[in-house]
PASEBA-1860 file (N, C-alpha, C; in nm, 3 decimals):
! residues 263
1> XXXXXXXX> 0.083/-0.121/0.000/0.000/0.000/0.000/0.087/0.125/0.000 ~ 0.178/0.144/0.093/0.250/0.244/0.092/0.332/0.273/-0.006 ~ 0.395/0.156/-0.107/0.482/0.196/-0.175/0.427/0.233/-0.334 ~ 0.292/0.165/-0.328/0.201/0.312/-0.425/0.181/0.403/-0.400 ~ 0.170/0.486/-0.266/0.118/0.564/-0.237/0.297/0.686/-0.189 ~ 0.377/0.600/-0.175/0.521/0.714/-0.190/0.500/0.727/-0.371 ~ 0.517/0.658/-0.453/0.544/0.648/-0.590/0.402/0.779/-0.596 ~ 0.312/0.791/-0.600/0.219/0.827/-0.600/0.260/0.970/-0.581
9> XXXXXXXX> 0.285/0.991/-0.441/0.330/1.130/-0.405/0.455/1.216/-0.484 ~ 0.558/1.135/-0.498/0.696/1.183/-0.572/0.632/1.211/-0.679 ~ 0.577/1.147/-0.789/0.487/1.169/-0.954/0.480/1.296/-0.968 ~ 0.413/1.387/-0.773/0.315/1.449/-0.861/0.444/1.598/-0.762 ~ 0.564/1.571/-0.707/0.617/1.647/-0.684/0.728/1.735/-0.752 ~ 0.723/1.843/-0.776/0.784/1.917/-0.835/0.956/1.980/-0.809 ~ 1.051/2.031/-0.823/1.168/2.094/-0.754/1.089/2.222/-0.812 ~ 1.141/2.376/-0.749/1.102/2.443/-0.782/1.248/2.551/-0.804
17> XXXXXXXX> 1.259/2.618/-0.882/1.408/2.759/-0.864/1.327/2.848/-0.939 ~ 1.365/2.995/-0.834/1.312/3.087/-0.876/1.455/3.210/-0.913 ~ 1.475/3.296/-0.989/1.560/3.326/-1.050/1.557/3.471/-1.084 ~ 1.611/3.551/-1.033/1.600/3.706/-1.098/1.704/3.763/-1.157 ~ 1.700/3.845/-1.326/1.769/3.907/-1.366/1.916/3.767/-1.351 ~ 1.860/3.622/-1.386/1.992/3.557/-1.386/2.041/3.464/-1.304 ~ 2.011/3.562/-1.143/2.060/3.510/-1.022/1.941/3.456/-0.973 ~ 1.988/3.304/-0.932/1.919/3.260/-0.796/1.851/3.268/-0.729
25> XXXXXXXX> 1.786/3.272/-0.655/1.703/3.350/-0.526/1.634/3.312/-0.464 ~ 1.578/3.123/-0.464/1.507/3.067/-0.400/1.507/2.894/-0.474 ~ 1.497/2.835/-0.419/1.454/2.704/-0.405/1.391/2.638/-0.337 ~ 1.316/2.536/-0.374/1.205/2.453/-0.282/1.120/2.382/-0.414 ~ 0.992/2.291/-0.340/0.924/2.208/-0.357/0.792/2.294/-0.384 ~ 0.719/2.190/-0.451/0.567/2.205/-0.483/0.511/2.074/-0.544 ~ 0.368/2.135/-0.570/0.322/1.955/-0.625/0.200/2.014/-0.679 ~ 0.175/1.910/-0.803/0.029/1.977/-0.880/-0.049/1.929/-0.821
33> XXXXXXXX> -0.139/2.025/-0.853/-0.271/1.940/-0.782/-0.402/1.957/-0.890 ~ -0.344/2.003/-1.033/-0.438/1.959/-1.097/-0.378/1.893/-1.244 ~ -0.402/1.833/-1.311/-0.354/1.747/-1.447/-0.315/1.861/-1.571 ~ -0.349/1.995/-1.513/-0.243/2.073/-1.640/-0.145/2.116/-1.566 ~ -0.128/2.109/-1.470/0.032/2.156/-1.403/0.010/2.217/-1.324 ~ -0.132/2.259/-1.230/-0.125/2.439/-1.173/-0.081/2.341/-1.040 ~ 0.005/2.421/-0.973/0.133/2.367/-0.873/0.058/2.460/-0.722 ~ 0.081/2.374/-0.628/0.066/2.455/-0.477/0.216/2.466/-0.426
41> XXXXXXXX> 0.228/2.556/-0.354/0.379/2.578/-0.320/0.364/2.708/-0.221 ~ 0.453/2.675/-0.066/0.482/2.781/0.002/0.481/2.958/-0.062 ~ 0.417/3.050/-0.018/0.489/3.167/-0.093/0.631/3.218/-0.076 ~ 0.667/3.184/0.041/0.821/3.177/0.038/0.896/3.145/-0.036 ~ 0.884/3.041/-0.077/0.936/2.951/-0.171/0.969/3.033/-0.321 ~ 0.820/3.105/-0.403/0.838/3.205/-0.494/0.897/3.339/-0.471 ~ 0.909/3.368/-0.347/0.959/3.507/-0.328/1.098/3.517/-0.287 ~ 1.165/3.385/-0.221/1.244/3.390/-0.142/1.294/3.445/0.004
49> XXXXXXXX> 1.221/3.451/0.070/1.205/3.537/0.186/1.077/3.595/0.220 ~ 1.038/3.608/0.368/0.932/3.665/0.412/1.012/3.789/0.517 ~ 0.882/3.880/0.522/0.788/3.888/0.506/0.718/3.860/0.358 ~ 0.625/3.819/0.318/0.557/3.828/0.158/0.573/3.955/0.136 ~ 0.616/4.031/0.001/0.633/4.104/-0.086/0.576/4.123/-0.227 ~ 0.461/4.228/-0.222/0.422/4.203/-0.368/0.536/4.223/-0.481 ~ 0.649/4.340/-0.458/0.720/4.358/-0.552/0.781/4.208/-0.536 ~ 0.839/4.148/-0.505/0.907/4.003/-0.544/0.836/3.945/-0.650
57> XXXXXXXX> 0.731/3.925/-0.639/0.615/3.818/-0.686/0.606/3.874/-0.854 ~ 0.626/4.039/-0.841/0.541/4.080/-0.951/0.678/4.145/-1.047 ~ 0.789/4.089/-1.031/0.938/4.174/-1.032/0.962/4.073/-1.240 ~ 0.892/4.177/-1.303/0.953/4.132/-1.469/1.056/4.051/-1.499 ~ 1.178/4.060/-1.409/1.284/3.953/-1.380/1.303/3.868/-1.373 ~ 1.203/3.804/-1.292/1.114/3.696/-1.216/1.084/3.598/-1.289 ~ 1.185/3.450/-1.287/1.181/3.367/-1.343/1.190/3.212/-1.282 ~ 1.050/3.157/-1.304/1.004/3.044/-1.254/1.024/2.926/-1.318
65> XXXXXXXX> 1.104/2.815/-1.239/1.146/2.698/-1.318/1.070/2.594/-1.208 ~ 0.976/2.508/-1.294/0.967/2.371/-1.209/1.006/2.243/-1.307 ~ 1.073/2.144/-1.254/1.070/2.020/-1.293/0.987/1.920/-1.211 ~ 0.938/1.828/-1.257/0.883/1.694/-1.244/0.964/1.627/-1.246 ~ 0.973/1.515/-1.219/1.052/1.354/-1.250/1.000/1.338/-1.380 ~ 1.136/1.320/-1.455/1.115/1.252/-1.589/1.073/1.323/-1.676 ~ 1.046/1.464/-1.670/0.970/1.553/-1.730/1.083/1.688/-1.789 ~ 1.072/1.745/-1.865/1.164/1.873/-1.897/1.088/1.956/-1.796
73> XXXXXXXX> 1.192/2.055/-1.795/1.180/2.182/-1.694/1.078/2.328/-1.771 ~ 0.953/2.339/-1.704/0.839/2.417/-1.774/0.844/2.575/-1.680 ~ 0.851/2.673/-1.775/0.842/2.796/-1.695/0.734/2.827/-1.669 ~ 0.728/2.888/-1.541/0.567/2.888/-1.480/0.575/3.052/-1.473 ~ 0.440/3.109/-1.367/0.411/3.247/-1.326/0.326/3.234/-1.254 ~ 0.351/3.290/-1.130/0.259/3.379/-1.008/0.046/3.367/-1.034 ~ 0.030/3.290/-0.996/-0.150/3.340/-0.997/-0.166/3.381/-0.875 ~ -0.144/3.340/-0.798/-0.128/3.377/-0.591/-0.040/3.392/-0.539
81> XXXXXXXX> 0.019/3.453/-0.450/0.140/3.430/-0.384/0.106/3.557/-0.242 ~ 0.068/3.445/-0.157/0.075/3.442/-0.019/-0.113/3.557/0.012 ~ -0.133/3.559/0.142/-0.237/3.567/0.167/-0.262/3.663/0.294 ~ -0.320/3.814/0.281/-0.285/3.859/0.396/-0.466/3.849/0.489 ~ -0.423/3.866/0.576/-0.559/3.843/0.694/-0.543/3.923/0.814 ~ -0.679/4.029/0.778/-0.649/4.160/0.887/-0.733/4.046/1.032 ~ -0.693/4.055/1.116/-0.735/3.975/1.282/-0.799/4.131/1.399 ~ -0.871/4.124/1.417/-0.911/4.181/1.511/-0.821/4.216/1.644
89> XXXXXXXX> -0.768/4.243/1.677/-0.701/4.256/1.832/-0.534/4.250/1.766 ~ -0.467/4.206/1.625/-0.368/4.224/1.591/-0.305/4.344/1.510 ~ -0.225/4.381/1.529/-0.130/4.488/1.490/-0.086/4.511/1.386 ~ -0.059/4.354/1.289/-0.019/4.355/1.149/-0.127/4.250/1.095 ~ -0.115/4.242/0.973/-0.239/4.136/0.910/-0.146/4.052/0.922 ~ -0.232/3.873/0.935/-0.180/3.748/0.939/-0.151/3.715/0.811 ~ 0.008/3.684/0.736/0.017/3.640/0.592/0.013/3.501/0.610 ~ -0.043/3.419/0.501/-0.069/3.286/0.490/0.056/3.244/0.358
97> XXXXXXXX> 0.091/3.144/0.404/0.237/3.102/0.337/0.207/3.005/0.248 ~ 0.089/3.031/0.138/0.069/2.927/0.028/0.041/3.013/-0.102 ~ 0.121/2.953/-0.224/0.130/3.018/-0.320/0.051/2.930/-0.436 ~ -0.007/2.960/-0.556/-0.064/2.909/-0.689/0.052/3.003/-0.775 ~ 0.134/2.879/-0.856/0.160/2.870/-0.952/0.140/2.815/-1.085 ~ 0.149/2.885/-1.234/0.076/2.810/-1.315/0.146/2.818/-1.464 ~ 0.162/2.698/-1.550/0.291/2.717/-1.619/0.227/2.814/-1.713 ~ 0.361/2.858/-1.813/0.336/2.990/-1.881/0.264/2.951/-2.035
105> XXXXXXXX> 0.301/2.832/-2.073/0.245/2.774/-2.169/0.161/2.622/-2.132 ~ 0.077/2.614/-2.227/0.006/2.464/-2.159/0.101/2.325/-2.215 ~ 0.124/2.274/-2.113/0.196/2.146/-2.100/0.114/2.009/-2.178 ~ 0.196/1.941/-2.264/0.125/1.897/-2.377/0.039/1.732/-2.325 ~ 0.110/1.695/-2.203/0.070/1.539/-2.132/0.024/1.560/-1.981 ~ -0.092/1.505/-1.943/-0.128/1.505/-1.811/-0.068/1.494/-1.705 ~ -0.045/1.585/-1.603/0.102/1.615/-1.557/0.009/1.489/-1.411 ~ 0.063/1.418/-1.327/0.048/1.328/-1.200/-0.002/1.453/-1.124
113> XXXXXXXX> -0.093/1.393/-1.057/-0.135/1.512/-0.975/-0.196/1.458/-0.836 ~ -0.203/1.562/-0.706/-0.279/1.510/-0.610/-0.432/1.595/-0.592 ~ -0.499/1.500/-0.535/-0.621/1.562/-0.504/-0.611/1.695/-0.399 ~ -0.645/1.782/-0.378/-0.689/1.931/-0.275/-0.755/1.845/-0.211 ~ -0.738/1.834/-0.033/-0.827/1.774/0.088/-0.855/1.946/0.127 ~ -0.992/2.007/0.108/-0.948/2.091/0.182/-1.026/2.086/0.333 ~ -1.083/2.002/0.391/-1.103/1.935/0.505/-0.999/1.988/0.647 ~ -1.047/1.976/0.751/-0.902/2.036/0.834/-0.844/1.880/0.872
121> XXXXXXXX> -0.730/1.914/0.924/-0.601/1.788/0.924/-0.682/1.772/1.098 ~ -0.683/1.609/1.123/-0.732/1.549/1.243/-0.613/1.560/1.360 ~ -0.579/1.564/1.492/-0.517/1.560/1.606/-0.496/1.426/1.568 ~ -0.354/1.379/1.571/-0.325/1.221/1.587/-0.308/1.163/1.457 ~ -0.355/1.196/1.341/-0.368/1.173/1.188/-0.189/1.113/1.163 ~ -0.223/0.987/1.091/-0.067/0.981/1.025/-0.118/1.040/0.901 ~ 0.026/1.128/0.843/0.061/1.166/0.738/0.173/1.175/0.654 ~ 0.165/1.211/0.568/0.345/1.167/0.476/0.396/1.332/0.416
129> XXXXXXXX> 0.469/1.376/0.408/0.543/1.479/0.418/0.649/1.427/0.269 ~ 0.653/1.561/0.149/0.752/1.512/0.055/0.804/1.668/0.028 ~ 0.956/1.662/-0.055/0.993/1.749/-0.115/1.135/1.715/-0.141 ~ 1.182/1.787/-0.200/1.347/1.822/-0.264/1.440/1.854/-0.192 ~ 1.536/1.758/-0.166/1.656/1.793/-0.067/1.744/1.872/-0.115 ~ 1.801/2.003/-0.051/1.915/2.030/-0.106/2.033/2.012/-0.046 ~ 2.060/1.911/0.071/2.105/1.840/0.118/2.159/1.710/0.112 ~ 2.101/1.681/0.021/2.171/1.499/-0.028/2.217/1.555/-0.188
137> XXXXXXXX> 2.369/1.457/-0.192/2.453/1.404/-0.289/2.353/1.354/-0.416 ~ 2.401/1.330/-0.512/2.371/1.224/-0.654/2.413/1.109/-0.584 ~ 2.288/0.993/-0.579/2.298/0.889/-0.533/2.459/0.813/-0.642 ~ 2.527/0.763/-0.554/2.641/0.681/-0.569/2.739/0.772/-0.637 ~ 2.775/0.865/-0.683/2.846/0.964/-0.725/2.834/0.962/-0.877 ~ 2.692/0.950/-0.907/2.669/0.923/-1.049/2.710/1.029/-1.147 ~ 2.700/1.187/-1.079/2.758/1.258/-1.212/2.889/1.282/-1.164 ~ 2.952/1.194/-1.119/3.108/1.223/-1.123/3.176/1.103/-1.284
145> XXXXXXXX> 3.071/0.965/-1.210/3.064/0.869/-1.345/3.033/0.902/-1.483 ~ 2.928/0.941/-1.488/2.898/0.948/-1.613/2.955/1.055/-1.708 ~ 2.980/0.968/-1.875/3.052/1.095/-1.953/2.991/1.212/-1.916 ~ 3.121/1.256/-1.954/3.133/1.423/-1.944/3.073/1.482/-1.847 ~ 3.050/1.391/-1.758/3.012/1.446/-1.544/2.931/1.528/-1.549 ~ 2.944/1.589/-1.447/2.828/1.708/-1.385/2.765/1.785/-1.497 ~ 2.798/1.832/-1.577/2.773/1.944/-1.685/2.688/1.863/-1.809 ~ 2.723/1.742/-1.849/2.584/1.634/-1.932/2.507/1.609/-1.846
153> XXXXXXXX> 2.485/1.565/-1.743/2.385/1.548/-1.671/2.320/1.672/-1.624 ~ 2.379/1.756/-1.636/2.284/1.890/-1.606/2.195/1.985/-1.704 ~ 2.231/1.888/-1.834/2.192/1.907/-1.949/1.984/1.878/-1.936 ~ 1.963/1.820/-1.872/1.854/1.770/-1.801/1.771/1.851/-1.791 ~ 1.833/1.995/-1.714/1.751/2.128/-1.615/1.816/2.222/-1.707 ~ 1.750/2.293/-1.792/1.770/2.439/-1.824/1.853/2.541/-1.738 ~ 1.834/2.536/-1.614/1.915/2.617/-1.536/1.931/2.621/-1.408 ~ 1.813/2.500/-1.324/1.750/2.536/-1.220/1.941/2.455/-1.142
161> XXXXXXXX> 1.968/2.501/-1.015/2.091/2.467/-0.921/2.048/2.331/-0.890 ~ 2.178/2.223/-0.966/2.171/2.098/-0.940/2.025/2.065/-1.043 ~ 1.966/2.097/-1.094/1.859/2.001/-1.168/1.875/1.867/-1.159 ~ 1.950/1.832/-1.233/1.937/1.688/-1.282/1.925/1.591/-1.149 ~ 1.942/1.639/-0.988/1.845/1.540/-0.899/1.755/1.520/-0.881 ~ 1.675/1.594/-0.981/1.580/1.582/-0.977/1.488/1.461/-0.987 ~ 1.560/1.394/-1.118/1.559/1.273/-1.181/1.612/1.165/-1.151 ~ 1.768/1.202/-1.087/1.823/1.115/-1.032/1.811/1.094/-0.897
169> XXXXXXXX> 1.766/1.194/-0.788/1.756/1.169/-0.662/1.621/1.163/-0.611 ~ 1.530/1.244/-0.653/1.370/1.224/-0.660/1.318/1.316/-0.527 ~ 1.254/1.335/-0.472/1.164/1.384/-0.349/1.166/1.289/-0.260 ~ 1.191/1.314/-0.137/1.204/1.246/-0.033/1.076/1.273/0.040 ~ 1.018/1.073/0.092/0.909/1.085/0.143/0.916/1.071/0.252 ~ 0.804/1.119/0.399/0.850/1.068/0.562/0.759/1.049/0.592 ~ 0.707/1.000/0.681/0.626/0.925/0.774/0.612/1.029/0.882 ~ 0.514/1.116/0.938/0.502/1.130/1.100/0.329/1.137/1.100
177> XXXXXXXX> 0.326/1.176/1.231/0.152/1.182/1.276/0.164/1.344/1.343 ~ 0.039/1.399/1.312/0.013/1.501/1.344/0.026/1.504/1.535 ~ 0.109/1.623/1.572/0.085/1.603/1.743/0.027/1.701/1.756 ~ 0.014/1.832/1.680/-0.089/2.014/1.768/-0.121/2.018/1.656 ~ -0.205/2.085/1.654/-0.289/2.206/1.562/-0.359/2.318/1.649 ~ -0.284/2.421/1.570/-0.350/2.569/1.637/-0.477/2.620/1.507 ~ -0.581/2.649/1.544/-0.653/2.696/1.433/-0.710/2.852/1.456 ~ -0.729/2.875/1.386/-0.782/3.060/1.374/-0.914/3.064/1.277
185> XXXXXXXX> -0.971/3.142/1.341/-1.096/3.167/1.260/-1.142/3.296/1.239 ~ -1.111/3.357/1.128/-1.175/3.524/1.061/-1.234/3.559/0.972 ~ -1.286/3.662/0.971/-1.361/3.718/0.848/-1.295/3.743/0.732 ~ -1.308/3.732/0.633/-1.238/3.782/0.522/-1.348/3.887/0.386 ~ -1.302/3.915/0.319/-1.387/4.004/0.175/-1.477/4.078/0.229 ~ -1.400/4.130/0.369/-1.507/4.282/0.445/-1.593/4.180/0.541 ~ -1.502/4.065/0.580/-1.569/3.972/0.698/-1.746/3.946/0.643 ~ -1.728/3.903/0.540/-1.861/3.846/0.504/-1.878/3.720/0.481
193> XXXXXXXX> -1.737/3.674/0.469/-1.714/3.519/0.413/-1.606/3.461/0.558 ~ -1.581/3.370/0.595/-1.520/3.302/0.707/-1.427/3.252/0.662 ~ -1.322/3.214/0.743/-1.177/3.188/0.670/-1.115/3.099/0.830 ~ -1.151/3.003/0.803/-1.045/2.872/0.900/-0.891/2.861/0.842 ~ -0.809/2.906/0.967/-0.652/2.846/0.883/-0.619/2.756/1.020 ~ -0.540/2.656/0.935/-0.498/2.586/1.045/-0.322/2.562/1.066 ~ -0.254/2.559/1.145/-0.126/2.555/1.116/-0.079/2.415/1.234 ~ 0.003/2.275/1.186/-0.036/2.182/1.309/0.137/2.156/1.242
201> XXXXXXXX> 0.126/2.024/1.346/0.268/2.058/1.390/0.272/1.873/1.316 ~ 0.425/1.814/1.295/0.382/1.665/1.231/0.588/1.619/1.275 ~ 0.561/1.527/1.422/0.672/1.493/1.458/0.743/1.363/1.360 ~ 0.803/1.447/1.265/0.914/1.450/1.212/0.964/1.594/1.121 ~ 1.076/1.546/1.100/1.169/1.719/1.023/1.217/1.636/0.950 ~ 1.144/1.761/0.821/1.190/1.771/0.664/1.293/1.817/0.668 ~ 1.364/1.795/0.583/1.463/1.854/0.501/1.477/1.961/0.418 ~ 1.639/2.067/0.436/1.606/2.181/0.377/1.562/2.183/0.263
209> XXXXXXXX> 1.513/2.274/0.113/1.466/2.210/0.024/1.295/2.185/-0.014 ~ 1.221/2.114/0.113/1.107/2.038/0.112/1.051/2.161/0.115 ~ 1.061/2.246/0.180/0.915/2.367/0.209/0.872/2.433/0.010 ~ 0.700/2.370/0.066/0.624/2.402/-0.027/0.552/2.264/-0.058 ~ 0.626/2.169/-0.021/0.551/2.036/-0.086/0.474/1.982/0.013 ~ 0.431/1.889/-0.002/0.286/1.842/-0.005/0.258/1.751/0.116 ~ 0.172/1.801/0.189/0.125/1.665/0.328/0.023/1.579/0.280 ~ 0.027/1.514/0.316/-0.082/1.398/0.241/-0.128/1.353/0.394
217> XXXXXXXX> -0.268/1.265/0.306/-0.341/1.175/0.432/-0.332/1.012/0.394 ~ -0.329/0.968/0.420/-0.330/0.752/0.394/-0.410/0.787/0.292 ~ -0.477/0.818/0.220/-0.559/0.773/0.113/-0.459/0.864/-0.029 ~ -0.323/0.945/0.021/-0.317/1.013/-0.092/-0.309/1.142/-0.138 ~ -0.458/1.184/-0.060/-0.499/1.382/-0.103/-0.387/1.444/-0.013 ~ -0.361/1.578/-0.072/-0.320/1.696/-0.012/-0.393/1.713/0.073 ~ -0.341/1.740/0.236/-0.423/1.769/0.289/-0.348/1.942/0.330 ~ -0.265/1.964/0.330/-0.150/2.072/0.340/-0.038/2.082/0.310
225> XXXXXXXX> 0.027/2.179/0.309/0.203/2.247/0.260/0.273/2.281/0.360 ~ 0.403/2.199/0.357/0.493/2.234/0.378/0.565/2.334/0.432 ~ 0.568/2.452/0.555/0.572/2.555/0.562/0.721/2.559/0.624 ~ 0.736/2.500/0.766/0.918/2.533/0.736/0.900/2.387/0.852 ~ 1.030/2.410/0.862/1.084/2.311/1.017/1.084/2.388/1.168 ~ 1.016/2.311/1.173/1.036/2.391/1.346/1.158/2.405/1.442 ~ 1.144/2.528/1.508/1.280/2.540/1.581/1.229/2.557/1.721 ~ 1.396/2.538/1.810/1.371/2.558/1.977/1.544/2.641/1.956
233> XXXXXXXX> 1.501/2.724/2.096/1.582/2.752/2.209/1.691/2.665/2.208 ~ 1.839/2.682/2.144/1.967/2.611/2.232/2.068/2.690/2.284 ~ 1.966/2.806/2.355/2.033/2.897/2.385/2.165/2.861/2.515 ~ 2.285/2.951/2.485/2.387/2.972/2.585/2.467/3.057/2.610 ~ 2.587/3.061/2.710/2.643/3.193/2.712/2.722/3.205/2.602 ~ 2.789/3.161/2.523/2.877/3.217/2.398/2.729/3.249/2.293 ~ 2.587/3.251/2.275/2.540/3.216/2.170/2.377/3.176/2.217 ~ 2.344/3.341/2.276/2.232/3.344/2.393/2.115/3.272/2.232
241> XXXXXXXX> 2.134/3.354/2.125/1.998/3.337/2.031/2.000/3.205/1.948 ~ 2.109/3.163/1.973/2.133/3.005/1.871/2.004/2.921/1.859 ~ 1.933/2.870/1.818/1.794/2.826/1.755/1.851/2.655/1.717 ~ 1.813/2.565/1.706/1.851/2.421/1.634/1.700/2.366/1.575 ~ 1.704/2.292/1.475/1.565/2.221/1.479/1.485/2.134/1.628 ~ 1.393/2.164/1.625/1.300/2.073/1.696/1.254/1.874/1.699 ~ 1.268/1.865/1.521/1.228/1.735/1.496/1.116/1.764/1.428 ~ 1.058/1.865/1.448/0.904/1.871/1.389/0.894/1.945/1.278
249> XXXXXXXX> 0.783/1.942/1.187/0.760/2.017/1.114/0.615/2.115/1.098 ~ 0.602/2.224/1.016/0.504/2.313/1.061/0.442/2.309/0.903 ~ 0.325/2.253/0.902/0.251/2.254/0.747/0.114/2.352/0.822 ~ 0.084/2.385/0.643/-0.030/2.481/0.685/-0.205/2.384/0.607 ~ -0.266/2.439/0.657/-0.385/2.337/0.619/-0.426/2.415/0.501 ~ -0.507/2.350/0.354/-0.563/2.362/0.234/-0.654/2.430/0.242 ~ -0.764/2.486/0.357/-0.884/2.546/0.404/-0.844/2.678/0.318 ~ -0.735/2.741/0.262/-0.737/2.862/0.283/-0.718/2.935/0.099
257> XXXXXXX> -0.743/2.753/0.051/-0.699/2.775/-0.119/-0.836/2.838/-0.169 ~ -0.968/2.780/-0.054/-1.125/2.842/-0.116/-1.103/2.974/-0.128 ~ -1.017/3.072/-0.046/-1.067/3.199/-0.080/-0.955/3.271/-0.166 ~ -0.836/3.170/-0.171/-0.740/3.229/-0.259/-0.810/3.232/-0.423 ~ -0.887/3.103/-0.450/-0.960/3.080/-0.542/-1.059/3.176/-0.595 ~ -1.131/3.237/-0.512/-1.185/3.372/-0.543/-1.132/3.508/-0.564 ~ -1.006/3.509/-0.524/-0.962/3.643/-0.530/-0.885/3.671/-0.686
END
């Protein structure tokens, strides 16, 4: 069961590089969630940094690469990117860290895709967690092997940093169960319409890379994204603010694509 259901998830996961005027400027994961390509993905992930920024998003420069497994590398563009939410009793609006991307031309074969759960994620729920390491090697030192090394095999990715693991190393899948969920509930479009976000916590830690890709439930669907790794306190006296991972990871729940969908 499971090992349709990893195969399943990787299909429909994407690498993502975002690129300005040339340079670099972000990497991460995403995953379609519909059969022409339109991709869910952290807004971080497209902007490179938060706070969210409309100039990032909307910057002419601004050049979007996703690959698939097995697939050439398709340039995409911005339909959403990130979500602000004025809160009653708060000081700044709440930004929501999920982006719609959508390629720039239509992609000619039905791209693997996951279903949208947009349901809220259960207390206790196992779930599976995927995305793009930028942390692991080319399994066995394959583009050191193969003719003409690193540079034919990169022949693969148009441009995106490291492409070709894409193909060769794939999306890494994990196993944890949901332990918290904090949820919020506000008005949105002049508080006429209601807006549940949920943000829960899933003991295990992704890998750098993964933020933007995809939580799943045992049956498969998206149930949420990828938002970062959680951190703690290792604070001391040489190095009062030092931070380390937790183990956990922080995905955001799908509840919040209904009203991105309208806007």
């Amino acid at each position: 069961m499971h090992q349709s259901l990893y195969k399943n998830i990787q299909a429909a996961c994407c690498h993502i590089s975002v690129s300005v005027s040339g340079e670099l400027v972000s990497e991460g994961s995403g995953f379609a969630f519909l059969p022409e390509g339109q991709v869910l993905t952290a807004a971080h992930v497209v902007t490179g940094r938060v706070p969210i920024q409309e100039k990032d998003y909307v910057d002419p420069n601004q050049k979007i690469l996703c690959k698939f497994p097995g697939r050439a590398e398709e340039e995409y563009r911005v339909h959403i990117c990130g979500m602000n939410i004025e809160v009653p009793g708060f000081s700044e609006a709440v930004q929501i860290d999920i982006a719609i991307i959508v390629p720039i031309t239509s992609i000619p074969n039905p791209i693997n895709h996951l279903i949208a759960n947009t349901n809220p994620p259960n207390l206790g729920q196992t779930v599976f967690v995927a995305g793009y390491s930028d942390e692991v090697k080319v399994p066995f030192g394959l583009d050191r092997l193969a003719s003409g090394g690193e540079a034919s095999l990169s022949q693969a990715s148009q441009s995106s940093h490291g492409g070709y693991m894409t193909d060769l190393g794939g999306p890494i899948v994990k196993k944890g169960v949901i332990g918290n969920i904090v949820r919020a509930v506000c008005g949105y479009a002049n508080n006429s319409k209601e807006l549940q976000i949920e943000l829960f916590y899933i003991d295990n830690s992704i890998h750098s890379g993964a933020s933007g890709g995809p939580v799943c439930n045992e049956r498969g669907e998206a149930i949420g994204i990828i938002s970062q790794r959680s951190v703690t306190s290792a604070s001391q006296e040489s190095a009062p603010n030092l931070e380390v991972p937790s183990g956990c990871t922080i995905g955001i729940g799908l509840n919040p694509i209904k009203a991105l969908a309208e806007a």
